[in-house]
Every structure is written in structure tokens, then in C-alpha cells.
C-alpha positions, -999 to +999 in steps of 0.1 A: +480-041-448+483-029-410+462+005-424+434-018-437+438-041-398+436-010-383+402+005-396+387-031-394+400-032-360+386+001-350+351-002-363+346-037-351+366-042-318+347-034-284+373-023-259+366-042-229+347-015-201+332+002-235+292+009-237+278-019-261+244-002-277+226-029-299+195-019-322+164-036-316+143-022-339+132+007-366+101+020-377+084+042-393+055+069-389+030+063-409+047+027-417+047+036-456+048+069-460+036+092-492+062+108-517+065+143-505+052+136-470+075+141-439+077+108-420+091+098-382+119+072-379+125+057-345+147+031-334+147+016-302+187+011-287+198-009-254+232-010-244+244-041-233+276-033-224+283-009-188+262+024-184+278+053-205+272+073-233+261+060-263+255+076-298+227+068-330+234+080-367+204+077-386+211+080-426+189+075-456+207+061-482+241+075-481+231+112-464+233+114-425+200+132-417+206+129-376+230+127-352+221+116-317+238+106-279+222+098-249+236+083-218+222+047-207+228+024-184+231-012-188+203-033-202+194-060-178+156-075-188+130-063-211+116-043-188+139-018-187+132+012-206+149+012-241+162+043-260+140+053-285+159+080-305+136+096-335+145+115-364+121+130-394+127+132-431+106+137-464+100+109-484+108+112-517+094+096-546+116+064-546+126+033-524+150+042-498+172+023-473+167+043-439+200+026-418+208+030-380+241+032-367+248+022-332+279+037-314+294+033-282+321+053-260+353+034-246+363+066-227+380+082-255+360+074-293+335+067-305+331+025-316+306+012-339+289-014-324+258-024-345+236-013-375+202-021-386+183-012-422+147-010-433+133+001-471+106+019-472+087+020-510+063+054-510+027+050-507+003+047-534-027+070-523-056+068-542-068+102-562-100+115-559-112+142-585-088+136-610-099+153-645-079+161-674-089+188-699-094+177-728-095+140-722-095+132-756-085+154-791-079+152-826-048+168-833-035+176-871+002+176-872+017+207-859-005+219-836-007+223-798-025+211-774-027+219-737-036+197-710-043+209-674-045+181-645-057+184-610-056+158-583-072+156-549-047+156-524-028+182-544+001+167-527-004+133-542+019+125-575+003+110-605+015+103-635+002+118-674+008+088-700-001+103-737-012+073-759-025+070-795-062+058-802-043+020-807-031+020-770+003+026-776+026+052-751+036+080-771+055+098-737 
């Protein structure tokens, strides 16, 4: 009991004199980015609590892709300049949950003080040029035939669907 107090205690209590960094916001660059394309997250951290250091974790999912700390002094009215730490990452071809984690310093750890999430879904960027070769053939049972796809951007993923003459997905 006193182990599980403890880590509770320690990721939620704000020793009194500590930094207090709260996120305001994240965002990304472009907003929805394409699968495959490397993207710019930014958050935008003020610390409420004295001037000292304070520290931002950006992960995507459950991997840590940037570690960050920065010293700042205490956040007084919207017009003072807000921390705007950034980190880049590839987006991959799936809904992910980019999370900040905000961290303070009470002069000897570092304290968790707040976290903020976004999902991003990738892009759907319309193809250009797209031709399959042959579109269309009569195949007797056995045989083989080969397909060869291009796409304009060749970046862009896309998606083969093989269906009988009915309408109905074979793979």
C-alpha cells in the first residue's frame, strides 16, 4: 500500500517552491498529415509556478520520440511569451495519439505536472495518374497474372482490391 501512496504521491504532488509547467496547447504541421510524411509537433508550455527549469516529453503512442527542458520564468498574463517546444515524427499509416508531458523541477526531480493528447488520422491525398495494367483479364484456372500499379505522388498509399466480375472482394 505505502509503495502504490508513494508513486501516486510522487507523480501528482507539487512540492511547494517547485516550477508548475501547464500545457496549453498541441498541434500539428501540416494539421493532418500523409502516411509516410514527416510532420512537426509543437506544444506551447507556461509555467505557473516560480521561474526554474522545466521539462516536455513528447510520445506517440507509447514510444518517447523527444525529450526536452528549458528554463522559464513564471507565467504572469497572456502576453508573456510561452514555450513552444517542437518535435518531428513520420506518420505512419494509422491513427495515433501524439501525448505531451509536462514536468517541473522542485530542486532535486523531476514532478509531473500536466499532460495533454491529440489523435491525428493520416491524410487521404487524392491520386493523380493512377493506372493498373491490365485492368481487366480473363484468367483460366492456374495461371498468372501480373499487375503493375503506379500512383502520382509515389509517396501516396493506395490500396489494390481484386474482385470477381459480380463485385465481390476476392483479396
Amino acid at each position: 500500500h505505502s509503495n502504490v501512496v508513494g508513486a501516486v504521491a510522487e507523480k501528482t504532488a507539487i512540492p511547494v517552491g517547485a516550477t508548475n509547467p501547464v500545457v496549453f496547447s498541441i498541434s500539428t504541421t501540416p494539421d493532418a498529415p500523409a502516411a509516410g510524411t514527416s510532420f512537426t509537433i509543437e506544444a506551447q508550455i507556461a509555467n505557473t509556478g516560480p521561474d526554474g527549469k522545466v521539462r516536455a516529453v513528447f510520445k506517440v503512442g507509447g514510444t518517447q520520440i523527444s525529450d526536452q527542458n528549458s528554463t522559464l520564468v513564471k507565467f504572469q498574463d497572456p502576453g508573456r511569451v510561452l514555450w513552444k517546444p517542437t518535435a518531428t515524427h513520420t506518420m505512419p499509416n494509422a491513427t495515433i495519439t501524439i501525448t505531451i508531458e509536462a514536468y517541473g523541477w522542485d530542486g532535486s526531480k523531476w514532478v509531473l505536472t500536466d499532460t495533454k493528447s491529440i489523435t491525428r488520422t493520416p491524410a487521404v491525398i487524392p491520386c493523380s495518374g493512377v493506372t493498373l495494367t491490365p485492368y481487366a483479364a480473363n484468367i483460366k484456372a492456374g495461371e498468372k497474372v501480373t499487375f503493375t500499379a503506379a500512383v502520382t505522388p509515389s509517396t501516396s498509399p493506395f490500396t489494390v482490391q481484386f474482385k470477381d466480375r459480380a463485385g465481390t472482394l476476392l483479396g
